[in-house]
C-alpha positions in Angstrom: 0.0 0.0 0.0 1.1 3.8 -0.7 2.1 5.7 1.9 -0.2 8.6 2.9 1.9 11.5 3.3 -0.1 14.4 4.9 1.1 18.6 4.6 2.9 19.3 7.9 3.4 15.4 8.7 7.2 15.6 9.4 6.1 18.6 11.6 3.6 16.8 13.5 6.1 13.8 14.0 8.6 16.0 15.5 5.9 17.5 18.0 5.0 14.2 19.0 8.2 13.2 19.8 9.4 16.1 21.9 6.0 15.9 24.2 6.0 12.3 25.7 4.5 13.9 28.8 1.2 14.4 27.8 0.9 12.9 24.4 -2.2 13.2 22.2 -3.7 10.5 20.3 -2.2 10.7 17.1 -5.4 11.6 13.9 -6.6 8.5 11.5 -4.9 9.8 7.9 -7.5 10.8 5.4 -8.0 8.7 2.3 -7.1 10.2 -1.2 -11.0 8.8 -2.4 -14.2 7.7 -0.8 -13.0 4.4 0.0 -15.5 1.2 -0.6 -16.0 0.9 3.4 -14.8 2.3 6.7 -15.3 1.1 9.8 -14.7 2.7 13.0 -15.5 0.5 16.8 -14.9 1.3 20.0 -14.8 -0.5 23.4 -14.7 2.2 26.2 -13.0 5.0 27.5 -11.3 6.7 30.8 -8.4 5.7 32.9 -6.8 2.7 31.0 -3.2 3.1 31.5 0.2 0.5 30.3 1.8 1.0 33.5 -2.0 -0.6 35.0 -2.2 -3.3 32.2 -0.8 -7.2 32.3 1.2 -8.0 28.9 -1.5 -10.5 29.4 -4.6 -8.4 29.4 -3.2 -6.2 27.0 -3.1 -9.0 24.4 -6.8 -10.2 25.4 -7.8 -7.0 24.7 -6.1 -6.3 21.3 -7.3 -9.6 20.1 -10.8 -9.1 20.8 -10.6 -5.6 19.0 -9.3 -6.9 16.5 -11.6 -9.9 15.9 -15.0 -7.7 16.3 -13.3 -5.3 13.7 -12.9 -8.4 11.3 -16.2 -9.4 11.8 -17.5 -5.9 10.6 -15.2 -5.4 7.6 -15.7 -9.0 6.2 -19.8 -7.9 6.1 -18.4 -4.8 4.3 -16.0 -6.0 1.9 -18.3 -8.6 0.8 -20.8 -5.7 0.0 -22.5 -6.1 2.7 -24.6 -3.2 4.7 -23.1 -0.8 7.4 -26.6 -1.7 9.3 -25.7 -5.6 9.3 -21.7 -4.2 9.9 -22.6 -2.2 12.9 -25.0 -5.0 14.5 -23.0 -7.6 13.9 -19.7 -6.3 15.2 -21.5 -4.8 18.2 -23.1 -8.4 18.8 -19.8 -10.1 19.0 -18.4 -7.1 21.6 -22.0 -7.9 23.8 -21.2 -11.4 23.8 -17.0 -10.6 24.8 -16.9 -10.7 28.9 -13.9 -8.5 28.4 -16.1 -5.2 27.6 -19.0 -3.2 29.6 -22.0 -4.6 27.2 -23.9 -7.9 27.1 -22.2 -10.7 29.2 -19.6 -8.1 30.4 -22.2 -5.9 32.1 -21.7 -4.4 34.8 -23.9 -4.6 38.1 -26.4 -1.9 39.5 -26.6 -1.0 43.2 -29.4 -4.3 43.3 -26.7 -6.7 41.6 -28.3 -7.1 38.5 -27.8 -6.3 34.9 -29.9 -3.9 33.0 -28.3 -3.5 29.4 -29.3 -0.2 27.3 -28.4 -0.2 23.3 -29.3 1.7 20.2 -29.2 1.9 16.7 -29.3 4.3 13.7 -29.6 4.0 9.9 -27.9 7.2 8.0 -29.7 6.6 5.2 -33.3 7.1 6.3 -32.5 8.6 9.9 -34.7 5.5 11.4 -33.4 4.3 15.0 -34.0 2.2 17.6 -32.8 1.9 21.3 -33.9 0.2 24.6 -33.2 0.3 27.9 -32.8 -1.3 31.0 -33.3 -4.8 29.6 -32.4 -7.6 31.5 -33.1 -11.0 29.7 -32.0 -9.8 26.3 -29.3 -11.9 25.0 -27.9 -9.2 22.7 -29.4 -5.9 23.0 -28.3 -4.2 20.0 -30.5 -6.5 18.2 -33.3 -5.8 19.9 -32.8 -1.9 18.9 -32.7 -2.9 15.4 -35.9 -4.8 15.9 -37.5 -1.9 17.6 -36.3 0.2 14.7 -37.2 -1.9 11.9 -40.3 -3.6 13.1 -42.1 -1.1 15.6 -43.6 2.8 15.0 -41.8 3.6 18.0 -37.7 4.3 18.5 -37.1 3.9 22.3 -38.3 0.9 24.5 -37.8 0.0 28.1 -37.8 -2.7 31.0 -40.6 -5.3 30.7 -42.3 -3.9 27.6 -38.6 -3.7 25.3 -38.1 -7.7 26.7 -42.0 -8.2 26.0 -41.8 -6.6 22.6 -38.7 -9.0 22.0 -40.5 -12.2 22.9 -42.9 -11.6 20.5 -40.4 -10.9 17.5 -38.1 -13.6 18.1 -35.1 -11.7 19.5 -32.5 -14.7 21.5 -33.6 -14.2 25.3 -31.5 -15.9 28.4 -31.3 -16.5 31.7 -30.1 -13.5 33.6 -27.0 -15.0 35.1 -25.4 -15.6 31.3 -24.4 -12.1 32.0 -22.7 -12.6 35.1 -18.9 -12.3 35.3 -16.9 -12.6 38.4 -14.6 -9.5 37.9 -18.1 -7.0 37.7 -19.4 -8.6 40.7 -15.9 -7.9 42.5 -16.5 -4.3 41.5 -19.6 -3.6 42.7 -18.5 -5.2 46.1 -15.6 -2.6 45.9 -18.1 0.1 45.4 -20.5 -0.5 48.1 -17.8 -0.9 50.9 -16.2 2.3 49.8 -19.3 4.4 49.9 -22.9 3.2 49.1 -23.8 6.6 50.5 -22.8 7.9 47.1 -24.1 5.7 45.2 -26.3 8.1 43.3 -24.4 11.1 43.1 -24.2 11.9 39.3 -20.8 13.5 39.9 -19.2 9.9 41.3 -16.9 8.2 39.1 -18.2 4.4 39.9 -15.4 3.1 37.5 -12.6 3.5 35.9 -13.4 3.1 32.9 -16.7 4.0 31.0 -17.2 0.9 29.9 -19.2 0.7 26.5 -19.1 -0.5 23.1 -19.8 0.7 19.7 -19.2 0.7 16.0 -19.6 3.4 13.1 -19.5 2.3 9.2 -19.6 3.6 5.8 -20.4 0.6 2.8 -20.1 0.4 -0.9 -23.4 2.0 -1.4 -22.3 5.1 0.4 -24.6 4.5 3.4 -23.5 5.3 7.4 -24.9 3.6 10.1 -24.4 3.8 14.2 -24.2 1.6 16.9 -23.8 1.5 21.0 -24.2 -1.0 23.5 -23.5 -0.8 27.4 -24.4 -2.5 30.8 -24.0 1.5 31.9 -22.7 2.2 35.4 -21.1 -0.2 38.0 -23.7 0.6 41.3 -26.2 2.4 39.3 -29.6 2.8 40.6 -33.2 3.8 40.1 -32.9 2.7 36.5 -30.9 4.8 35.8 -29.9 5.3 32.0 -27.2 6.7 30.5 -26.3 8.2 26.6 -25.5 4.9 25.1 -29.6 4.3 24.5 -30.2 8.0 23.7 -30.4 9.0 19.9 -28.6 12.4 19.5 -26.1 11.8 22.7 -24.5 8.3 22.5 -25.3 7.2 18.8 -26.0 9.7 15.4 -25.7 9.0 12.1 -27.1 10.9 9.1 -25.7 10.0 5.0 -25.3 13.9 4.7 -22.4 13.8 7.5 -21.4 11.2 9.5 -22.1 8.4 11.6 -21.3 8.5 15.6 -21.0 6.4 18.5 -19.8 7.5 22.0 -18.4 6.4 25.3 -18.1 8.2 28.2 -19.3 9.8 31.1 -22.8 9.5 29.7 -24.7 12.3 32.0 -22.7 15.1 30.1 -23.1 13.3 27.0 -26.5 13.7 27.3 -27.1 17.5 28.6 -24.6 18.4 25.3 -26.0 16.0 22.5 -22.4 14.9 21.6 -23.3 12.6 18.9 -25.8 15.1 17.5 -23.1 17.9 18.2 -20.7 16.3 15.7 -22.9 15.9 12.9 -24.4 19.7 13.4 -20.9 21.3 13.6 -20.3 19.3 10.0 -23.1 20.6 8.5 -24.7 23.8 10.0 -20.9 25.3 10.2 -19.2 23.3 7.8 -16.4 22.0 9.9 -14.3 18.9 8.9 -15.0 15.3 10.8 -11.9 15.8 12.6 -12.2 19.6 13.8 -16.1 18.9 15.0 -14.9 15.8 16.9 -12.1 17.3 18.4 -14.0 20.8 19.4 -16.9 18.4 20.9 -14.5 16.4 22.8 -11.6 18.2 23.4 -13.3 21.6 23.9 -16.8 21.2 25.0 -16.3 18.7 26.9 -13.7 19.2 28.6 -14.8 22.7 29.4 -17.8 21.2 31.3 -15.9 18.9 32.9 -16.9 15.8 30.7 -14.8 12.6 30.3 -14.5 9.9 27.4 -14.6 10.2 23.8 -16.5 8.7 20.7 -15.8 7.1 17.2 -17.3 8.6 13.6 -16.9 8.0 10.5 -18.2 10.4 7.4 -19.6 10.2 4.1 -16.3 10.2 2.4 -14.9 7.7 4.5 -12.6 9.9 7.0 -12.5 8.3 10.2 -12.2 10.2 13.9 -11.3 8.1 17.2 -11.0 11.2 19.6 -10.9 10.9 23.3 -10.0 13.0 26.3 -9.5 10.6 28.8 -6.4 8.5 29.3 -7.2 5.6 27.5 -10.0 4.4 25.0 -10.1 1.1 23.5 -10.6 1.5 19.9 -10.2 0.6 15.9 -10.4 0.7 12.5 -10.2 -0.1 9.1 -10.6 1.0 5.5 -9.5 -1.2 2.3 -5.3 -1.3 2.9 -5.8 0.1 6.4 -6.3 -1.3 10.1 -5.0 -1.0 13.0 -5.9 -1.2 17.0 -5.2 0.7 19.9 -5.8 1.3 23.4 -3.3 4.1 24.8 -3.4 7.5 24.3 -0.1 7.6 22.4 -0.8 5.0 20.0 
């Protein structure tokens, strides 16, 4: 494959090197064409360190990355949809103990599991999300039920689990989402400071666990995913962005596609997702300027942490994040690569 050389590259090398203190994530190269696909996923944000990570665990993660990415850009460069892309790649992170969706949920102040998803097709701007679901095998396809097969876009608790007994979406017992490591957690928690608990201002974890994916196919069409078991000691049914079209999942053909992780209360009160796309085309900015004055500006100016994937029209990708960490890939025909550090 060519090299991509970009104006001011050798400059940007230079700065990179000479800052190791507080290095930035380095930007996703543009392609010289619309590319046939692009695919963008994501697997959580916020204080994911080396110096904290096993050469062990670091490996577990990368591979998993890097099989839900192939899963999504096999669908693609077979000419499949960025819909089936998106779902299926979000599926295979649900069913991945390793990350905060599906069977790696974590638990709610009760100790159970209530999973939130959504979906959105950039082509007709339909979506579908639910939340607080419990028996659900694989949320995300539940939204895409709710989406394609209902007049409504958002469903919750027992009527989102009825609605998916009587369209055939894979239900489970709720202790298929039970993993030692999120129970430990929420024991943690609670003998810290369950007096806390519902403070919206408490960091209940590390890391804001969540996972998504963005896609462009051959047809030119965008679609967005996210998928989350939300907040270690949550409570009240409490829900976060990841379910909420406009805040943790936008995508629209005449922009971009996005899919967030984060700190979801801020994501919500400035309608991230929604933000990026409206920056691209009420003010004309590029992918990577909106993302980066959402995220890196807006954000952090209110005080919000995590970041969020996108991908646009012509194929330009954006993984922009300001917390320490964000678990994260992509690919493109000739491209792909993985990452978890900032400095990658």
């Amino acid at each position: 494959m060519k090299k991509i050389v970009l104006p001011g590259a050798a400059f940007l090398m230079l700065f990179f090197s000479c800052n190791q203190q507080n290095p930035a994530p380095m930007p996703v190269p543009a392609p010289v064409a619309r590319p046939a696909y692009a695919i963008a996923i994501h697997g959580g944000a916020g204080t994911i360190r080396r110096e904290d990570m096993s050469p062990e665990k670091e490996q577990s993660y990368q591979a998993a990355l890097d099989s839900a990415l192939t899963i999504g850009e096999t669908i693609l460069k077979n000419g499949g949809t960025s819909l089936d892309a998106v779902e299926q790649t979000i599926t295979w992170l649900e069913n991945c103990p390793l990350f905060n969706a599906g069977r790696g949920a974590v638990f709610t102040h009760e100790g159970k599991n209530e999973l939130d998803a959504s979906i959105m097709d950039g082509a007709t701007q339909k979506a579908g999300a639910v939340g607080s679901v419990m028996t659900v095998k694989n949320p995300i396809t539940l939204a895409r039920a709710v989406m394609e097969k209902s007049p409504h876009v958002f469903l919750t608790g027992r009527g989102a689990e009825q609605f998916a007994a009587e369209n055939g979406i894979t239900l489970t017992d709720p202790k298929w989402f039970f993993t030692q490591e999120r129970w430990d957690a929420l024991q943690k928690i609670q003998a810290e400071d369950a007096k806390k608990s519902g403070s919206l201002d408490r960091r209940t974890d590390s890391k804001f666990g969540t996972v998504g994916c963005a896609a462009l196919d051959n047809k030119g069409n965008l679609a967005a995913g996210t998928s989350t078991g939300g907040m270690t000691d949550k409570r009240w049914n409490r829900l976060g962005d990841s379910p909420v079209i406009g805040a943790g999942t936008y995508a629209s053909n005449d922009a971009c596609a996005v899919s967030c992780t984060g700190h979801g209360e801020y994501f919500i009160r400035y309608a991230v997702a929604h933000d990026v796309w409206a920056l691209m085309v009420y003010k004309g900015l590029s992918l990577n300027d909106a993302c980066e004055l959402v995220v890196n500006k807006k954000l952090v100016e209110k005080g919000g942490e995590g970041g969020l994937i996108a991908v646009d029209k012509d194929g330009n990708i954006s993984l922009t994040f300001n917390s320490e960490g964000m678990y994260r890939g992509y690919a493109r025909p000739g491209e792909r690569k993985v990452m978890i550090y900032k400095e990658q």
